[in-house]
N, C-alpha and C positions, 0 to 999 in steps of 0.2 A: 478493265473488267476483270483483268485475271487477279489482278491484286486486290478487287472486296471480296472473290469468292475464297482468296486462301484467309480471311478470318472471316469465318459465319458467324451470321448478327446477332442470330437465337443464342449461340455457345456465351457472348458473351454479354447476353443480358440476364440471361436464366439466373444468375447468382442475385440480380437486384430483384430480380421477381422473387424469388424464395426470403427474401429479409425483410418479413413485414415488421410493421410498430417498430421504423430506425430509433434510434435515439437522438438527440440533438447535440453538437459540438464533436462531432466523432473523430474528426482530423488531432481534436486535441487528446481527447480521449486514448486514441492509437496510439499517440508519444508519451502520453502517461502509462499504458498499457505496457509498451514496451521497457523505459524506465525501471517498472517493478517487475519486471519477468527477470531483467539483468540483476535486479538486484539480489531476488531470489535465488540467481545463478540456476535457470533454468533454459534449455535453448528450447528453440520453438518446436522443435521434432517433441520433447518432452511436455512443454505445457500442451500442445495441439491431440496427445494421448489424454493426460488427464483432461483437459476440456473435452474431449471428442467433439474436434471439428477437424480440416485438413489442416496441413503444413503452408498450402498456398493459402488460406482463406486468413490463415491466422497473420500469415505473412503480410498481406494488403490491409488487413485490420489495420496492423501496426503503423503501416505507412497512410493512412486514411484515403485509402483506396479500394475501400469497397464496403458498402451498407451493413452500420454495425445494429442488431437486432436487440430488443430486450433481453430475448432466452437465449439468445450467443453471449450479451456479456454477463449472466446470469451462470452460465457455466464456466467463461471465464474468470469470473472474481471467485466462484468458487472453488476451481482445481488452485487460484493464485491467494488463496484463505484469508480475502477481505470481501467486503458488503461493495456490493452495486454502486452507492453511494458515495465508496471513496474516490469514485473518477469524476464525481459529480463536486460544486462547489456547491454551499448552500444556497446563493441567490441564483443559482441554475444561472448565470451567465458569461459569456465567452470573457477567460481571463484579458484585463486592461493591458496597455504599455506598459505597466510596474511589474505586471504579473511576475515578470521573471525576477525580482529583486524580492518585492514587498507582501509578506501576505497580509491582508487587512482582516481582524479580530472576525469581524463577520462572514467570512468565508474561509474558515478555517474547512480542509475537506479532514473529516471521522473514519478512523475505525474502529468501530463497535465486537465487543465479545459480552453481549449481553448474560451470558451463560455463565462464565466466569468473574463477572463483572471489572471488566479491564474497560476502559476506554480510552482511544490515542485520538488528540489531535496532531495533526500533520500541521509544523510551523515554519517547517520549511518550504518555497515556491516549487519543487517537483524534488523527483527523485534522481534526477539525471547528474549533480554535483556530486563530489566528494565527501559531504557534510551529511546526515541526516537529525533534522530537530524535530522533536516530538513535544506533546503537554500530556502526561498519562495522568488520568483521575482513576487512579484503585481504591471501589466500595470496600467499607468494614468488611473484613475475613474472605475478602481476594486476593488470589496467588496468581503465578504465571501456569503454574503446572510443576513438572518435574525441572529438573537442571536442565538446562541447554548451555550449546557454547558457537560461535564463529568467529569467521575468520573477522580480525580487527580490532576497534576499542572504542570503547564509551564512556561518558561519564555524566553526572548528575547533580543535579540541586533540588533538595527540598525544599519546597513552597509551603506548603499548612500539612498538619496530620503527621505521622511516622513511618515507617516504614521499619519491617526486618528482612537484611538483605543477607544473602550468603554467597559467596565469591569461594569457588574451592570446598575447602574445610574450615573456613573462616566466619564466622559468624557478627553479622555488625547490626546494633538499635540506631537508626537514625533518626532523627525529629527536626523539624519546619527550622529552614537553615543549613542543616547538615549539607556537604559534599560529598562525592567521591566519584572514583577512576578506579577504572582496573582491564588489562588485554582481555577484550571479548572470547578469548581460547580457550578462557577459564570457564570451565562448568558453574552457571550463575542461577539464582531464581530468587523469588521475593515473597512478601506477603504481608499484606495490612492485618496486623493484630490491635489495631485500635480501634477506637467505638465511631470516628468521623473519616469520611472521603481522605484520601489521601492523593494530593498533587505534586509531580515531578516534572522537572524539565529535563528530558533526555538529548545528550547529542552523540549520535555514533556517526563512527568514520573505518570503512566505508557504509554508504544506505543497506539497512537490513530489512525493511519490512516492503 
């Protein structure tokens, strides 16, 4: 008797009662969560501020231990500046036995920057390797923004359209075939100056987004 009264049953259900409309697949969701929190080089005391939830809630999130809500990960994908969607696969269903090898064409999971018109697919099976492979489609007369830089390195192939990239004070026209490499510590940024989509294959090492 004295060992159910030292954990009260209210204490620890109240958190599932408060997470209404769970999401589906959450266990995996958590390990993906977690994944791009690391990658972002955020610890959970800092995404748990900008999401405004607790350190514990965010903590069991991650380990799919505890009811992950729509408007929880609605805050979280936003303090971690990807769409809902990118934890989601398109056929909405729990990754195969390949999943950790293969990603197959139709469940490529999106991040969308409709605003700037960037769009990445994720080509690689999670964030959790050393590898990160993307498919970026940049609409006519989208950039990244301003320079950025991190820690690491990347490189590329152009597929159809061009691209003008700048690495430093360097200035490069690239067109469908081109390559390149350069250490991510270099101040880098892009922009489609041509009149059609432009598609790249990106692979950075370590995961950045």
């Amino acid at each position: 008797m004295a060992k159910r009264k030292s954990v009260p049953h209210p204490t620890r259900r109240k958190p599932a009662r408060e997470e209404k409309n769970p999401v589906d697949g959450q266990g995996r969701i958590g390990t993906e969560l977690r994944y791009l929190r690391l990658a972002k080089r955020l610890t959970l005391k800092e995404l748990a501020d900008q999401a405004q939830i607790s350190i514990g809630l965010l903590s069991q999130l991650e380990r799919g231990r505890s009811q992950l809500s729509v408007a929880t990960l609605m805050r979280i994908s936003n303090a971690l500046g990807v769409p809902m969607n990118f934890f989601f696969t398109k056929a909405q269903t729990p990754l195969r036995e390949e999943g950790d090898i293969v990603v197959r064409a139709s469940e490529r999971r999106e991040l969308r920057f409709p605003g700037i018109g960037v769009r990445e697919d994720l080509l690689s099976p999670s964030l959790a390797g050393p590898i990160e492979m993307l498919l970026s489609t940049i609409e006519p007369g989208a950039d990244c923004g301003e320079a950025y830089s991190h820690r690491g390195d990347e490189a590329g192939l152009l597929l159809s359209g061009s691209l003008n990239l700048w690495v430093g004070d360097r200035h490069f026209l690239l067109n469908a075939g081109d390559s390149f490499s350069f250490p991510s510590t270099i101040p880098h940024r892009y922009r489609n100056n041509g009149s059609v989509p432009t598609k790249i294959v990106w692979i950075i090492t370590p995961p950045f987004y």
